[in-house]
Structure formats: structure tokens, C-alpha cells
N, C-alpha and C positions, 0 to 999 in steps of 0.2 A: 164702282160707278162714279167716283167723285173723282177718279182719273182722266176720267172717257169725258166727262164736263167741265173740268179745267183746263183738259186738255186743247181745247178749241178748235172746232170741225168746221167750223164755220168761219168762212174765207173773210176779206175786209173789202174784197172786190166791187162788192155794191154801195157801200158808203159814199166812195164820189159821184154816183148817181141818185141815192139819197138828197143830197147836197145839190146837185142841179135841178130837181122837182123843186127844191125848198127855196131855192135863189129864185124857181122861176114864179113860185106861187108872191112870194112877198115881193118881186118887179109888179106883176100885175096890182096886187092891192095897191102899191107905192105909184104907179100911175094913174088907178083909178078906175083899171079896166074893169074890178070887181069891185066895191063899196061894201061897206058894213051893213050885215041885211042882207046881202047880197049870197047865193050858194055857187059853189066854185064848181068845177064839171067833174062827172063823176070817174068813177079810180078808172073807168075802162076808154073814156076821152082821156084823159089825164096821161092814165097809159099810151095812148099812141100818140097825143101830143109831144110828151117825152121820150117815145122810145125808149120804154123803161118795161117793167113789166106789174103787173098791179100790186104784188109784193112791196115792190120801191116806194107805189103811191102808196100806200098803208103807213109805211112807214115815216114818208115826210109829211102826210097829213098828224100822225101821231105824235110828230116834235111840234108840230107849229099849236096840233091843240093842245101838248103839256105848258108851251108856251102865253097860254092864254091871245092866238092869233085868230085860229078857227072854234069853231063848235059842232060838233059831232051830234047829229042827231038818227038814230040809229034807225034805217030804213029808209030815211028821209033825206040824209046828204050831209054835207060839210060847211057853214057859213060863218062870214067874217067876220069876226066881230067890233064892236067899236074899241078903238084904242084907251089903255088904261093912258089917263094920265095921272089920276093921284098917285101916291105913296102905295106900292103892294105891300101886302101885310109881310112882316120879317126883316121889309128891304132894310130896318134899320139897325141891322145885324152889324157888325163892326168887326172888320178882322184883327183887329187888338184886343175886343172886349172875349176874351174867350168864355166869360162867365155868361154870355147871351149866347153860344155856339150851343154851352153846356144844358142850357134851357130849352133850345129847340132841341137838343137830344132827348130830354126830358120826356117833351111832346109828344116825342116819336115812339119812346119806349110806351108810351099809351095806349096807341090806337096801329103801329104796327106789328108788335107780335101778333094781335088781333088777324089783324089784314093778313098773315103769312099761314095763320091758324086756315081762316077761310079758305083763302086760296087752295089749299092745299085739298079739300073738300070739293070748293066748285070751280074750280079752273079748267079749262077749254086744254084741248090738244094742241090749238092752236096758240093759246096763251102759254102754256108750258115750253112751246116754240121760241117764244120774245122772250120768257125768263133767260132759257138757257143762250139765248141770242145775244140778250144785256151784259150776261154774266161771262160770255166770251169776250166781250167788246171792252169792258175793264179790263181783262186779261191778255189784250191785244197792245191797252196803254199801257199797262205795267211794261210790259216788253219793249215796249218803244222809249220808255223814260218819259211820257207824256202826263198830261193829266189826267187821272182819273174820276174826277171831280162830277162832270158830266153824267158819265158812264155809270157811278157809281147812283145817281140820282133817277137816268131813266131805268137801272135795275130793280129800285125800289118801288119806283113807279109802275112797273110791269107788273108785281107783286100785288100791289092797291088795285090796277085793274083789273086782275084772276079773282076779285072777291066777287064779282058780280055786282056789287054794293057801290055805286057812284061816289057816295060820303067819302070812300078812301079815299079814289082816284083824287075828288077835289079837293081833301085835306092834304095830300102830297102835292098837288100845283101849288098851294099856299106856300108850301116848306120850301118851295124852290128859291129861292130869294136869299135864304138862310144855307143850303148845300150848295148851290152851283157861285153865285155871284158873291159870297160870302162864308165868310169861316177862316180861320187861320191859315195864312199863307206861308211856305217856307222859305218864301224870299223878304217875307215881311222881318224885317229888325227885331222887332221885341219876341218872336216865337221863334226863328231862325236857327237857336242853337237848340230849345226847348224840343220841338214837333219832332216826332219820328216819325215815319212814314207804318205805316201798319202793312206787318212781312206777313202777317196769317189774314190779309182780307180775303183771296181767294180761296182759300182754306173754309174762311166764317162763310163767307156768301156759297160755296161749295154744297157745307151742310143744310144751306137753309133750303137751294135746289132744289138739292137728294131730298131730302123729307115732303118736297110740297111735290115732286115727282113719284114718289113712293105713295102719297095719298095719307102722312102722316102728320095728323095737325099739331097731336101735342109735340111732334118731335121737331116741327115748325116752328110754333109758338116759340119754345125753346131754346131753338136755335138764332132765332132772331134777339130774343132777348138778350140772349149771350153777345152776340155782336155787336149791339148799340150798347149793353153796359161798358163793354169792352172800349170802349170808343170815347164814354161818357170816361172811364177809367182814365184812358191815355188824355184828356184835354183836363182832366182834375190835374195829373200829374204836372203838366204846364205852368198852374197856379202854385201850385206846390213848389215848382221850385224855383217860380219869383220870391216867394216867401222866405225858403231857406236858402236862396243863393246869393 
């Protein structure tokens, strides 16, 4: 099974139309035509607005609300929301400091083995859909030599929302600041020769799948842990061999 899921069945075809829902939702806020407060039209205007199909709209309302753009209010629609402008919590992550990468790894090994446990109990058909969608979509970057930075964040995020449990989902928007916009980069100087790229992430995120597809929480729980220790492992090593090199 963890063949058939790494493998990747799922085409990239619809992503540039992902990407034009998402350009066209944030033109309209950015001129005004929707305001804060304001709820956007729903997936099935949206859809023939874009000639897309309601799948699409799901999915670029779903970046723009991990992005803290919209807010999802379930039966009731999608609305704007007022723009952050303080400091998000994380943003002060540093991609030199890897000792604060290593903390929000910390964080994560808290409350997501949790979240992969649940999941794996009360996750949707359709949510089991967007894990193994996520989990293709890093395995689409791996392949291209891209990033998978992104990918690697709405994977986890799909996860937090299979709990049914909102807490996660919003505890992973928090963490975004600290995965996507920050962490050690491999073009950055000081990590540059240290960072290795992790050859078993589809492998790790693989098994965490299989078990929450299987309906297996502790082998879930488990699996996730493994991962982020693994992870918390590879950025100790970084420090380590500032130390001794």
C-alpha cells in the first residue's frame, strides 16, 4: 500500500488552476471588491466564475484560510478577514538560529502525534482524499528538485484537520511562520554544508498515511513521532557539528 501512495496518482494538472481561484480571490479583496466582514461567493458561483470545478474552489479557499486570509465557517460560507498586521506568533524563527527550528519541532512532537492518533479514528473519506493529495504533492516536489517546504506544511495541516478537533487545525496555522517562511535554508551560509535533505521523508510521511488509512491510531501516533524525532535528530546534528567542526 505504501507503493500505490507514493507512488502518485494524482496528476499536477489542477494546481494552475488552484493558483488562478487564489490570484482571483486575493485581486478582489486587494481592490476592495470584498472587505473584511465581508463573505466571498459560494464554491458553486466561484466555480463557474472560474471555470473550475468545486474541487478547485475547496482547495484555494483552503490555502487562503491556512493562510489566515479567509475564515471558514462551516454551513455558513467563507469571510475575509481583517488583515494581520502585528508579528504572527513563530515569525521570529530565524534561519540561522536552528536552536528555535528545534523548539518548534518540540511543539509539534506535542500535539501532532496526538492529531495523527485522532485522525486516524475520525477522519472523512474525503479528508483521507487531501492527506494522500498532500502527500503526493511533496512527492511531485521531490521529483522536480523544488521545494518542499510548502507541501510538506499543508501535509501536516490535512492531518490537524482529519481530527475534527479545530485546536489542531489552528495550532498548525500558528506553526506556519516557523515551516514554511522559516527554518534552515540550504542556500543559507551557515547550514549550507551541515543540512541534508531528508532521503526517507516519503517513506516517514508514507507510513503515517498507511496507519491513518488503515484506521490505525497507535501505529499513527507512532509514526508521526518517528518523524519529527527524526527531524528534531537531523537539525541537533547541525548544532553538533558547529561544535565539533
Amino acid at each position: 500500500m505504501a507503493e500505490l501512495i507514493e507512488s502518485g496518482s494524482f496528476s499536477g494538472e489542477a494546481r494552475p488552476l488552484v493558483a488562478k481561484v487564489i490570484q482571483g480571490l486575493r485581486a478582489d479583496i486587494e481592490q476592495g471588491s470584498v472587505k473584511p466582514g465581508d463573505r466571498i461567493g459560494s464554491e458553486t458561483d466561484l466555480a463557474r466564475e472560474h471555470s473550475v470545478s468545486r474541487a478547485v474552489v475547496r482547495e484555494a479557499i483552503a490555502v487562503l484560510r491556512s493562510e489566515g486570509v479567509l475564515n471558514v465557517r462551516r454551513g455558513v460560507g467563507a469571510f475575509v478577514l481583517e488583515p494581520v498586521t502585528e508579528q504572527a506568533p513563530f515569525a521570529g524563527l530565524s534561519r540561522d538560529r536552528v536552536t528555535s527550528v528545534i523548539e518548534l519541532i518540540e511543539l509539534r512532537l506535542g500535539f501532532e502525534t496526538e492529531a495523527a492518533s485522532l485522525a486516524a479514528m475520525r477522519r472523512s473519506a474525503a479528508q483521507m482524499e487531501a492527506i494522500i493529495a498532500a502527500h503526493e504533492q511533496i512527492g511531485d516536489a521531490l521529483a522536480e528538485g523544488t521545494s518542499t517546504r510548502f507541501a510538506d506544511y499543508m501535509f501536516h495541516l490535512r492531518i490537524a484537520e482529519a481530527t475534527q478537533n479545530r485546536c489542531f487545525s489552528d495550532l498548525m496555522v500558528l506553526c506556519k511562520a516557523g515551516m514554511v517562511s522559516t527554518g534552515p535554508d540550504r542556500s543559507t551560509i551557515a547550514t549550507q554544508a551541515a543540512l541534508v535533505p531528508n532521503e526517507n521523508l516519503q517513506q516517514e510521511h508514507g507510513r503515517i498515511v498507511n496507519a491513518i488509512l488503515r484506521g490505525d491510531a497507535e501505529d499513527a501516533r507512532k509514526s508521526m513521532r518517528a518523524h519529527l524525532e527524526g527531524s528534531r535528530e537531523r537539525y541537533g546534528n547541525i548544532l553538533l557539528s558547529r561544535v565539533t567542526g
